[in-house]
PDB file of N, CA, C and O in Angstrom, chain B, residues numbered from 101:
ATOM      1  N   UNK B 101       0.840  -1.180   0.000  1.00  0.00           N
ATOM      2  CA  UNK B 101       0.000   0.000   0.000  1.00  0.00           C
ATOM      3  C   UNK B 101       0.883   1.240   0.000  1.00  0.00           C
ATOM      4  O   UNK B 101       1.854   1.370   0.746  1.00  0.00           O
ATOM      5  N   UNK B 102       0.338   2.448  -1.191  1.00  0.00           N
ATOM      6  CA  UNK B 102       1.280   3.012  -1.151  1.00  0.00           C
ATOM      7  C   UNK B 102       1.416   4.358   0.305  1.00  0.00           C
ATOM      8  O   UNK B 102       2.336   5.169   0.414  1.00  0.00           O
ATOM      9  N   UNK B 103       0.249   4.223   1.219  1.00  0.00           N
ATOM     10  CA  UNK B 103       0.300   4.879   2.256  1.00  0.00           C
ATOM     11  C   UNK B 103       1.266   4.816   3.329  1.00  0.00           C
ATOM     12  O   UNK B 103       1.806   5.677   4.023  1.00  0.00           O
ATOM     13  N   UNK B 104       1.343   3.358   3.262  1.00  0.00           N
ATOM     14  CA  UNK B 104       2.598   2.626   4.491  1.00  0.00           C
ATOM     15  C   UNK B 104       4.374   3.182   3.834  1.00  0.00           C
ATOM     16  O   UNK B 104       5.280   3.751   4.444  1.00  0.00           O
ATOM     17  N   UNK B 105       4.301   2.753   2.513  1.00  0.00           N
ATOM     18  CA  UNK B 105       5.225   3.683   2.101  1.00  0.00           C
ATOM     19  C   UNK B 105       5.631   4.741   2.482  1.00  0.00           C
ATOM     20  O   UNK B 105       6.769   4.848   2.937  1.00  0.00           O
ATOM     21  N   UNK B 106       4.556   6.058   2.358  1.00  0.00           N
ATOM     22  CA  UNK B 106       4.425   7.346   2.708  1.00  0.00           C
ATOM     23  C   UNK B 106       4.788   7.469   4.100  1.00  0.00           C
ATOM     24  O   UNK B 106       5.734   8.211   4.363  1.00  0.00           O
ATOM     25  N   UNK B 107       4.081   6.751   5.212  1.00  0.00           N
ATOM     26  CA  UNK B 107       4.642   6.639   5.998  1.00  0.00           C
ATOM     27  C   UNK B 107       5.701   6.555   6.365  1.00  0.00           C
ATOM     28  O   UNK B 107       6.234   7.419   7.060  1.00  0.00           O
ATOM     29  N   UNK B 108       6.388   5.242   5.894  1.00  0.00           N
ATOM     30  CA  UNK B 108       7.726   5.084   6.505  1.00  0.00           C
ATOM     31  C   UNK B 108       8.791   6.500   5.803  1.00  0.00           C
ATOM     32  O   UNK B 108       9.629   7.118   6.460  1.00  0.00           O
ATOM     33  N   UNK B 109       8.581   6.649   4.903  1.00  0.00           N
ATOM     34  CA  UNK B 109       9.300   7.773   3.967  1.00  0.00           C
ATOM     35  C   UNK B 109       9.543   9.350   4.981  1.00  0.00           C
ATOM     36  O   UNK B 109      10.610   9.959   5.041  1.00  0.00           O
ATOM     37  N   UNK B 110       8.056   9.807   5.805  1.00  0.00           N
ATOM     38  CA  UNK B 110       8.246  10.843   6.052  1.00  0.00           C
ATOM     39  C   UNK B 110       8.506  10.497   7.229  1.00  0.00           C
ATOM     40  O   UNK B 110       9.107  11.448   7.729  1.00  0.00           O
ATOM     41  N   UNK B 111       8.383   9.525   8.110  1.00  0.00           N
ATOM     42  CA  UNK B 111       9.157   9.379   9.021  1.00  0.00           C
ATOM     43  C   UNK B 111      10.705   9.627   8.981  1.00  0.00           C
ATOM     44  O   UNK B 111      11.319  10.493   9.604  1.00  0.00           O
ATOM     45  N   UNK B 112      11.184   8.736   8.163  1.00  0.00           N
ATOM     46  CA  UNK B 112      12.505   9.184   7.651  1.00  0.00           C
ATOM     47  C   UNK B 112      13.273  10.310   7.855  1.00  0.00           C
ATOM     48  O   UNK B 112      14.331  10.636   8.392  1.00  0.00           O
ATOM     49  N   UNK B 113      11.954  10.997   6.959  1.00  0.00           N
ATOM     50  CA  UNK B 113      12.255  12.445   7.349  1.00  0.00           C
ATOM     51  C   UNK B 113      12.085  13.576   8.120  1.00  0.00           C
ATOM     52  O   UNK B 113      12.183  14.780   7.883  1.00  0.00           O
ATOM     53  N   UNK B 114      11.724  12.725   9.391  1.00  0.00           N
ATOM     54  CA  UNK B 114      11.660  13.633  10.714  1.00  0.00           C
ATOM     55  C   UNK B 114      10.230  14.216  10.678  1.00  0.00           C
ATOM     56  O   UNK B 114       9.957  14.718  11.768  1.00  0.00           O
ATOM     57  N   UNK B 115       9.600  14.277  10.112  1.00  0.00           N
ATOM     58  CA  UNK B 115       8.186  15.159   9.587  1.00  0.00           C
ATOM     59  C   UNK B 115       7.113  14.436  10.486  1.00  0.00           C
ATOM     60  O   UNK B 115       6.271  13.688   9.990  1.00  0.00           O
ATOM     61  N   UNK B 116       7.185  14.680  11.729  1.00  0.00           N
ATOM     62  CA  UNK B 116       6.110  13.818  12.704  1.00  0.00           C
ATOM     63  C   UNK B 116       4.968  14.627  12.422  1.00  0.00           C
ATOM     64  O   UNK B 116       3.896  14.040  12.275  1.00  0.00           O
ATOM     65  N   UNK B 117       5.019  16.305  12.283  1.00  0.00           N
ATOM     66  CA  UNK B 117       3.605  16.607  11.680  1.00  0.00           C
ATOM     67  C   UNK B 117       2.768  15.227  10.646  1.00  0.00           C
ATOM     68  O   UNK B 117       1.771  14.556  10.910  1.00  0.00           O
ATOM     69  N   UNK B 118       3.521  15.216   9.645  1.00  0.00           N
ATOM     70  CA  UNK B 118       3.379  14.410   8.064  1.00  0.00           C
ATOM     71  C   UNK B 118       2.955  12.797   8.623  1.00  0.00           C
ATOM     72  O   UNK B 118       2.204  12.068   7.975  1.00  0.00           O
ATOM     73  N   UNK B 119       3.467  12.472   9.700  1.00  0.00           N
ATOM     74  CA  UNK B 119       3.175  11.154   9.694  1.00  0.00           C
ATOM     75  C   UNK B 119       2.296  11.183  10.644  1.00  0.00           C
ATOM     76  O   UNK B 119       1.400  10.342  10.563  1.00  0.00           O
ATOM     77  N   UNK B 120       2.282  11.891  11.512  1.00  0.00           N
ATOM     78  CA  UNK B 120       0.781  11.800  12.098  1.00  0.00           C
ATOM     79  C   UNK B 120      -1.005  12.330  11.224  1.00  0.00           C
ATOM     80  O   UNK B 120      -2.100  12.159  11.759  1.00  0.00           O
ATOM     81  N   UNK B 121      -0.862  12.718  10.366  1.00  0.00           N
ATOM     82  CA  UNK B 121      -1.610  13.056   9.101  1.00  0.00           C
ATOM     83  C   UNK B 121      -1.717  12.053   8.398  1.00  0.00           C
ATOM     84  O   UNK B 121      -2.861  11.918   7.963  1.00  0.00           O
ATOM     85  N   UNK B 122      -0.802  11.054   8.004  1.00  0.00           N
ATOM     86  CA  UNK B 122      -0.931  10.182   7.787  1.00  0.00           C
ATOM     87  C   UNK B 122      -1.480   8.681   7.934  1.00  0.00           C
ATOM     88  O   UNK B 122      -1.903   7.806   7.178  1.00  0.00           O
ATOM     89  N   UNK B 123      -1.219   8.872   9.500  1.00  0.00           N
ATOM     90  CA  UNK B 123      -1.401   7.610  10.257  1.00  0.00           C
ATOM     91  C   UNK B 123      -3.122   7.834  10.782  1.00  0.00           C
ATOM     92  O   UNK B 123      -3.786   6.933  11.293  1.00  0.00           O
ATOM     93  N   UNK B 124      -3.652   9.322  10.503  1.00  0.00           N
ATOM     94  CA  UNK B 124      -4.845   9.533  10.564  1.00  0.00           C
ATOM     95  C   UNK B 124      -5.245   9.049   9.192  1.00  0.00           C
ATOM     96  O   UNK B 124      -6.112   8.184   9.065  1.00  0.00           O
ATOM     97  N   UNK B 125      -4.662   9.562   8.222  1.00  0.00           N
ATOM     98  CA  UNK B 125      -5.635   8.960   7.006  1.00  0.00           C
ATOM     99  C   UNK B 125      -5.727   7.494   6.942  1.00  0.00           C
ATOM    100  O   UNK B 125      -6.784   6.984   6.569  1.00  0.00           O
ATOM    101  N   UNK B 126      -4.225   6.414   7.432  1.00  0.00           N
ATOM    102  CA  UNK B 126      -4.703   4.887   7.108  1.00  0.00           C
ATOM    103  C   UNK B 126      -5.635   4.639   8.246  1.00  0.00           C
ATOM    104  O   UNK B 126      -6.510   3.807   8.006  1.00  0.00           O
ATOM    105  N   UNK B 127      -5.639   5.227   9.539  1.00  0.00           N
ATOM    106  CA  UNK B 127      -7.080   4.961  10.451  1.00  0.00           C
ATOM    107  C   UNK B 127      -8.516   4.871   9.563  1.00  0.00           C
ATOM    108  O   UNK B 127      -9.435   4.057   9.660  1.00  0.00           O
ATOM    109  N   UNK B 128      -8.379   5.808   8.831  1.00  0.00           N
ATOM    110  CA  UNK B 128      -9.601   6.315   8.101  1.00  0.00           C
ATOM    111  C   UNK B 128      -9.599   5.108   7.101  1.00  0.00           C
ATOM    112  O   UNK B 128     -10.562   4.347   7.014  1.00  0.00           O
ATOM    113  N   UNK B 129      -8.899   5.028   6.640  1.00  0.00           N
ATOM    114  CA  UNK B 129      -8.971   3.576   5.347  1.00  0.00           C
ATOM    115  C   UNK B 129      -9.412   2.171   6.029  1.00  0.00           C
ATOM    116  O   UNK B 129      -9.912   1.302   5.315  1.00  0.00           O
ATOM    117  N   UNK B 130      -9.197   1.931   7.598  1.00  0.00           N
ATOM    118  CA  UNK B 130     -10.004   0.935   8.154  1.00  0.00           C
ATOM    119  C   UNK B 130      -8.498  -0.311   8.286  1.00  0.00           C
ATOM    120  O   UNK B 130      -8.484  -1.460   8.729  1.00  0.00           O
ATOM    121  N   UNK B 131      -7.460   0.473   7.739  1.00  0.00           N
ATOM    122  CA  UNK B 131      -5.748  -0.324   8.161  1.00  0.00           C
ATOM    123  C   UNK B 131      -5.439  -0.527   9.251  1.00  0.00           C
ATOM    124  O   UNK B 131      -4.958   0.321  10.003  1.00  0.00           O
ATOM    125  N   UNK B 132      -5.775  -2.280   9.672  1.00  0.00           N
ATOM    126  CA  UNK B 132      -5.242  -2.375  10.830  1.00  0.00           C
ATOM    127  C   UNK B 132      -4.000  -1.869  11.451  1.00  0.00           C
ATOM    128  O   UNK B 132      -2.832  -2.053  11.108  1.00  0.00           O
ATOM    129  N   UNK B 133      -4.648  -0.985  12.742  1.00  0.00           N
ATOM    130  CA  UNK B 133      -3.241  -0.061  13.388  1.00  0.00           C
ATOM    131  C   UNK B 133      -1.697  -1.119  13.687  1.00  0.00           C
ATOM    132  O   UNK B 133      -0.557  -0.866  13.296  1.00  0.00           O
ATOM    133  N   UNK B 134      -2.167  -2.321  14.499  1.00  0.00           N
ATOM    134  CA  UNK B 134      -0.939  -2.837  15.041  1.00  0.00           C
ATOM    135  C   UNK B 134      -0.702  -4.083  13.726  1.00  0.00           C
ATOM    136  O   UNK B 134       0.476  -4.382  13.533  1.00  0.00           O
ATOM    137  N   UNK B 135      -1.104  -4.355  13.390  1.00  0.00           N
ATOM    138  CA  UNK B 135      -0.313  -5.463  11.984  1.00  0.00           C
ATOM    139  C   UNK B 135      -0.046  -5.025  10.808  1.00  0.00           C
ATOM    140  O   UNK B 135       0.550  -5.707   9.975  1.00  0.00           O
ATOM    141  N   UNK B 136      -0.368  -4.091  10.648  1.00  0.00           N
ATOM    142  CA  UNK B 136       0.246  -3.245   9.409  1.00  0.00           C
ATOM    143  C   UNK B 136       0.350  -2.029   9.334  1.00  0.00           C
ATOM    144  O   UNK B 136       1.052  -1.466   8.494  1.00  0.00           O
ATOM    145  N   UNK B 137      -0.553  -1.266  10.481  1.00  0.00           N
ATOM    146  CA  UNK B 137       0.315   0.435  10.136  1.00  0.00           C
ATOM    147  C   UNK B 137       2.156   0.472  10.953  1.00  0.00           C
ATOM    148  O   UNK B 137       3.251   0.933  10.632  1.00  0.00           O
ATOM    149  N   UNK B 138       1.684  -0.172  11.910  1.00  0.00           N
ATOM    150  CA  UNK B 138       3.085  -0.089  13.164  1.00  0.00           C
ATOM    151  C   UNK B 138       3.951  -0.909  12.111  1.00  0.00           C
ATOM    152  O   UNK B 138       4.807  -0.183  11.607  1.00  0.00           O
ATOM    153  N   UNK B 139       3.968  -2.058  11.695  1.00  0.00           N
ATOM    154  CA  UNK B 139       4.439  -3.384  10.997  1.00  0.00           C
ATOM    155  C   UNK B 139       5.307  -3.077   9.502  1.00  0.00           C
ATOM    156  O   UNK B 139       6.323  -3.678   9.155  1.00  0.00           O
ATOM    157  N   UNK B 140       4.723  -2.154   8.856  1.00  0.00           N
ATOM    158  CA  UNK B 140       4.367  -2.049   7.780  1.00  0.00           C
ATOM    159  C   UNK B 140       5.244  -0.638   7.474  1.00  0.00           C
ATOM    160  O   UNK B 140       6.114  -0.559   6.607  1.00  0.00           O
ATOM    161  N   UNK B 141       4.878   0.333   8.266  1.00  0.00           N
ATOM    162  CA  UNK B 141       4.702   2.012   7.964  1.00  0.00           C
ATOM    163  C   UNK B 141       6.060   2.224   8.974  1.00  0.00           C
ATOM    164  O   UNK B 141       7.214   2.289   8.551  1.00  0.00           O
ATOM    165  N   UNK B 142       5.695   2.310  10.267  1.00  0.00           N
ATOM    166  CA  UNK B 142       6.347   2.980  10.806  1.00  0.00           C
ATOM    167  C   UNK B 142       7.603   2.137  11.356  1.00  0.00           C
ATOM    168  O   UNK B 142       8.523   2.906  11.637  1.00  0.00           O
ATOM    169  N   UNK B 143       7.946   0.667  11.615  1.00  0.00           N
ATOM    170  CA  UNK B 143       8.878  -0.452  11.991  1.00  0.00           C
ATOM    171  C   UNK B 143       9.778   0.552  10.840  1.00  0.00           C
ATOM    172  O   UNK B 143      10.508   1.494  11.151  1.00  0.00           O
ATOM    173  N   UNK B 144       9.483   0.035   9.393  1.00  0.00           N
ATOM    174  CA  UNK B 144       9.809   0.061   8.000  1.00  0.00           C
ATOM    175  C   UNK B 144      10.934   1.381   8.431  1.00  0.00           C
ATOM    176  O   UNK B 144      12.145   1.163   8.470  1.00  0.00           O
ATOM    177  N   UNK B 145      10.406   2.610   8.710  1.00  0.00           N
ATOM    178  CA  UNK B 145      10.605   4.013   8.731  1.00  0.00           C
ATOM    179  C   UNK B 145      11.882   4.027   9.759  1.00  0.00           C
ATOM    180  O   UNK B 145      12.913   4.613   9.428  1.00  0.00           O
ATOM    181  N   UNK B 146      11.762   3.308  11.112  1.00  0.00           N
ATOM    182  CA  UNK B 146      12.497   3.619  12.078  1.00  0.00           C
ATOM    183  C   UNK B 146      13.962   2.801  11.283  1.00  0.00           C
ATOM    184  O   UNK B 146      15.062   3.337  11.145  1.00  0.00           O
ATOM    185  N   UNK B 147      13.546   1.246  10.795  1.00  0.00           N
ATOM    186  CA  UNK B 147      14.935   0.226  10.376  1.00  0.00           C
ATOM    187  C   UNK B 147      15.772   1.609   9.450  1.00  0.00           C
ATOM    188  O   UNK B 147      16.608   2.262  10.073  1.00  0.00           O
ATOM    189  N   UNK B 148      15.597   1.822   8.576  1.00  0.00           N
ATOM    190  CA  UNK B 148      16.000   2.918   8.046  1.00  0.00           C
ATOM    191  C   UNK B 148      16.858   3.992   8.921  1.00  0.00           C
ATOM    192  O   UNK B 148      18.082   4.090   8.838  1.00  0.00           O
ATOM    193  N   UNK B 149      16.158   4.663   9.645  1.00  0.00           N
ATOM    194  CA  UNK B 149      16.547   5.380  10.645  1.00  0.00           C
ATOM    195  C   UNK B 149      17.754   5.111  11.518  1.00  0.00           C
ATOM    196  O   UNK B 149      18.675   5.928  11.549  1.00  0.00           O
ATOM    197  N   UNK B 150      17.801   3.374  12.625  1.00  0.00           N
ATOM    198  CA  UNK B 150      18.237   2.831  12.667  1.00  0.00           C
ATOM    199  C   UNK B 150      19.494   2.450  12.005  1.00  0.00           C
ATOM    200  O   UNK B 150      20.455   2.043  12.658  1.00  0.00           O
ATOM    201  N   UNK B 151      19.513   2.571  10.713  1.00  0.00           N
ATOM    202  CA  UNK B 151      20.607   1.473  10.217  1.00  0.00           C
ATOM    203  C   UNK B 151      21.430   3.216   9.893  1.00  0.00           C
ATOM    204  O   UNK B 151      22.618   3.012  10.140  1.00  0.00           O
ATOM    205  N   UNK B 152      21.273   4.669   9.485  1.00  0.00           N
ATOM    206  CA  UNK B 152      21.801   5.630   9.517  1.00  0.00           C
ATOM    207  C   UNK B 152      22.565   6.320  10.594  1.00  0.00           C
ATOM    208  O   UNK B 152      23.497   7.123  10.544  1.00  0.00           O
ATOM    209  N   UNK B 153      21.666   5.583  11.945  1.00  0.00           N
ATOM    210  CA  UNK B 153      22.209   6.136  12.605  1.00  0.00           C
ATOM    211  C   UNK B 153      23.433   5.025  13.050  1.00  0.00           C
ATOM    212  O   UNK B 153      24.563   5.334  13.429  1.00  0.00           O
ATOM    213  N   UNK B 154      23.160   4.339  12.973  1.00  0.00           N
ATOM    214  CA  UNK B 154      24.208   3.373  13.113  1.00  0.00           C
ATOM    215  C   UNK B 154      25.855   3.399  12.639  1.00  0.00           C
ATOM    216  O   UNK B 154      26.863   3.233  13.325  1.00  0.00           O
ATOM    217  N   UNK B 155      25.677   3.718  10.963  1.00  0.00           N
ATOM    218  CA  UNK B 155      26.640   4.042  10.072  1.00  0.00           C
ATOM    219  C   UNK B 155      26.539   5.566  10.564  1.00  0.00           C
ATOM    220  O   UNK B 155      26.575   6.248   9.540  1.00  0.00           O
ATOM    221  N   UNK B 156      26.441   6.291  11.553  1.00  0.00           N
ATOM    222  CA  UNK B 156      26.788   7.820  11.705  1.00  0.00           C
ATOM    223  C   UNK B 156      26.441   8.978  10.851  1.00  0.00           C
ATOM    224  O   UNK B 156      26.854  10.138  10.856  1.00  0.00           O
ATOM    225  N   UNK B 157      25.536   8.337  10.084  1.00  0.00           N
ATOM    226  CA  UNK B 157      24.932   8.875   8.724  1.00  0.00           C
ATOM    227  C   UNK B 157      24.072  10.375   9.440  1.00  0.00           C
ATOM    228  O   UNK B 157      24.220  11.563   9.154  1.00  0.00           O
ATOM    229  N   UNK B 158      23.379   9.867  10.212  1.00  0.00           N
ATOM    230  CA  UNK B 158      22.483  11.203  11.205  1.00  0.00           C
ATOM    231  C   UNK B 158      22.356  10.618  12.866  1.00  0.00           C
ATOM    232  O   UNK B 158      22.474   9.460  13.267  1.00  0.00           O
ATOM    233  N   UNK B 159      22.124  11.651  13.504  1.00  0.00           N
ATOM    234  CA  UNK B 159      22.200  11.885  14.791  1.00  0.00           C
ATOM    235  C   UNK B 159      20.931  12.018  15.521  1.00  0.00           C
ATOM    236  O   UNK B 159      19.843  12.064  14.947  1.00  0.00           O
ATOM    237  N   UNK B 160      21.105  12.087  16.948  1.00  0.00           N
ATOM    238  CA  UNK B 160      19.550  12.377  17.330  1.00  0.00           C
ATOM    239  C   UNK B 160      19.337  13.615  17.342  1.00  0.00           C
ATOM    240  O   UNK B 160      18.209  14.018  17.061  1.00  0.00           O
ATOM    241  N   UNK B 161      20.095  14.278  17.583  1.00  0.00           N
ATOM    242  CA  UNK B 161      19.577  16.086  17.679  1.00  0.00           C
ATOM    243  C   UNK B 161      19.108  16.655  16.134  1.00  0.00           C
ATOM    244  O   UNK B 161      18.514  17.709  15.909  1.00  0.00           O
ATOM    245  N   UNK B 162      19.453  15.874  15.374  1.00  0.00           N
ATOM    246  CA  UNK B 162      18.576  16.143  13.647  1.00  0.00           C
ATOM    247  C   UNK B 162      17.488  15.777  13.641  1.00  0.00           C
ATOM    248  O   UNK B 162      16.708  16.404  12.924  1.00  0.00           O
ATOM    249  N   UNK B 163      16.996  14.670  14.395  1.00  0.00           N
ATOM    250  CA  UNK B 163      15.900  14.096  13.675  1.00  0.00           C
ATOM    251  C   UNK B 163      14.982  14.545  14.682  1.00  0.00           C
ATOM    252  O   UNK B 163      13.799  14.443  14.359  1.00  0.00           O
ATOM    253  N   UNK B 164      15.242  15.058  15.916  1.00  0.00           N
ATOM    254  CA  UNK B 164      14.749  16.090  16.950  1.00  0.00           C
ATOM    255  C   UNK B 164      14.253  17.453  16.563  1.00  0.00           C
ATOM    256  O   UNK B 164      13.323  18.083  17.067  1.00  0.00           O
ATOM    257  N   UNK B 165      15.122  17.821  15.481  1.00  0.00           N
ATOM    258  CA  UNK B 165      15.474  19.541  14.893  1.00  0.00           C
ATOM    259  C   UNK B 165      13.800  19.374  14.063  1.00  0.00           C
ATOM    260  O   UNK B 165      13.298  20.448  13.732  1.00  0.00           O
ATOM    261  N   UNK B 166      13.567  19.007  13.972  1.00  0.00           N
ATOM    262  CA  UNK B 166      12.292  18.902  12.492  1.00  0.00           C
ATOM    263  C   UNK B 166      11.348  19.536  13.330  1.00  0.00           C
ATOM    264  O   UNK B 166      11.216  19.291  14.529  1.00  0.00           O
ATOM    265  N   UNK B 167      10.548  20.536  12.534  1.00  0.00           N
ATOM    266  CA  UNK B 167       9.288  21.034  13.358  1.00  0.00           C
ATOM    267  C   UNK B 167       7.839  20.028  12.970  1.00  0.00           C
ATOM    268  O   UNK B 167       6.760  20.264  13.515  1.00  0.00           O
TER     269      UNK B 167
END
């Protein structure tokens, strides 16, 4: 689904406005919250996150910085 995508994507990008807008619209689509929005969307978003920060790629005070 290309919402879970979207999800994990603007997570990525720090945009918790964007993904909470989001995570309201797959509510609205009737997407189970814990087996596929958490599973799917946002797991997806953090491994990413995760594996950058790992390789020193970004930090926590960046992904903090986002309004």
């Amino acid at each position: 689904m290309e919402i879970l995508k979207d999800i994990a994507r603007t997570l990525e990008n720090g945009d918790s406005a964007g993904v909470k807008e989001l995570l309201r619209e797959a509510l609205s689509l009737d997407i189970p919250p814990p087996e596929v929005i958490l599973n799917t969307g946002l797991i997806k978003g953090m491994e990413v996150i995760g594996k950058k920060f790992k390789e020193n790629e970004i930090f926590i005070p960046e992904m903090s910085a986002q309004p």
